[in-house]
C-alpha positions in Angstrom: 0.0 0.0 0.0 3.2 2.0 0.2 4.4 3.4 -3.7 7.3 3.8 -4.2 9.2 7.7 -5.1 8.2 9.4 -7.7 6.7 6.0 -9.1 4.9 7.7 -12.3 2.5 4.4 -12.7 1.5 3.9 -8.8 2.1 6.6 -7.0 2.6 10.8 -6.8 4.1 11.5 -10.3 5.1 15.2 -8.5 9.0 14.8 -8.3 10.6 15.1 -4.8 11.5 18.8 -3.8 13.8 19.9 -1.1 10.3 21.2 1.0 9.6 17.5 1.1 12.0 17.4 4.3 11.6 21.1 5.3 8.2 22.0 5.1 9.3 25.5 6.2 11.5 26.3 3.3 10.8 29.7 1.3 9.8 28.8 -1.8 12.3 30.9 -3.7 15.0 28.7 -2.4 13.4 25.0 -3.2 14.4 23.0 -5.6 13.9 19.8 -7.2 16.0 16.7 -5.3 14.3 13.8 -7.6 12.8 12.9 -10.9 13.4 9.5 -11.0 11.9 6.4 -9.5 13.4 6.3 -6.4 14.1 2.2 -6.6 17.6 1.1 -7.4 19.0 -2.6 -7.3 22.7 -1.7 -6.0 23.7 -5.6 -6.3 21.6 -9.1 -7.6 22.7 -12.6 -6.9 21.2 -15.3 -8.4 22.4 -18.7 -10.2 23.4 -18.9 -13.5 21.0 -20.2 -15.9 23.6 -22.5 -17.7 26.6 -23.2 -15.5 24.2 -23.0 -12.2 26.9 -20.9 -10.6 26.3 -18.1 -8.3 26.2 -14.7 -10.2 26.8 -11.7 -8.6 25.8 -8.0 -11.0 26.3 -4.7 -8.9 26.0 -1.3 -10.1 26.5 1.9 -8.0 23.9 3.8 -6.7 23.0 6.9 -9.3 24.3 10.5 -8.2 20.5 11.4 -8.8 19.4 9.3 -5.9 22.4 9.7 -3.4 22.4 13.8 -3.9 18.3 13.2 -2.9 19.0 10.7 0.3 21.6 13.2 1.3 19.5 15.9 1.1 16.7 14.6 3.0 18.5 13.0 5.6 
């Protein structure tokens, strides 16, 4: 029942702004933290189809989304 950020088929299709953690903040100084979906799979493991060997894929988290956790933490 929870979508997830900026999901643009499930959820709030508004992207995240900085007033998101700061409810307080002047408008003329918000700004736009997020566009994206905010889902990212940093690392998958799963057997290889053919030699049934564990495979590992990893793949850094995007600037986009650290730059947007940092700011709202």
């Amino acid at each position: 029942g929870h979508p997830i950020v900026c999901d643009h088929l499930y959820g709030d299709v508004r992207p995240v702004m900085r007033s998101s953690a700061d409810p307080d903040l002047r408008p003329a100084v918000d700004e736009v933290l997020l566009t994206r979906l905010g889902l990212h799979a940093h690392r998958l493991q799963l057997d290889h189809p053919i030699t049934g060997k564990p495979l590992v894929i990893e793949s850094p988290i995007p600037s986009a989304l650290t730059h947007a956790l940092q700011e709202l933490a």
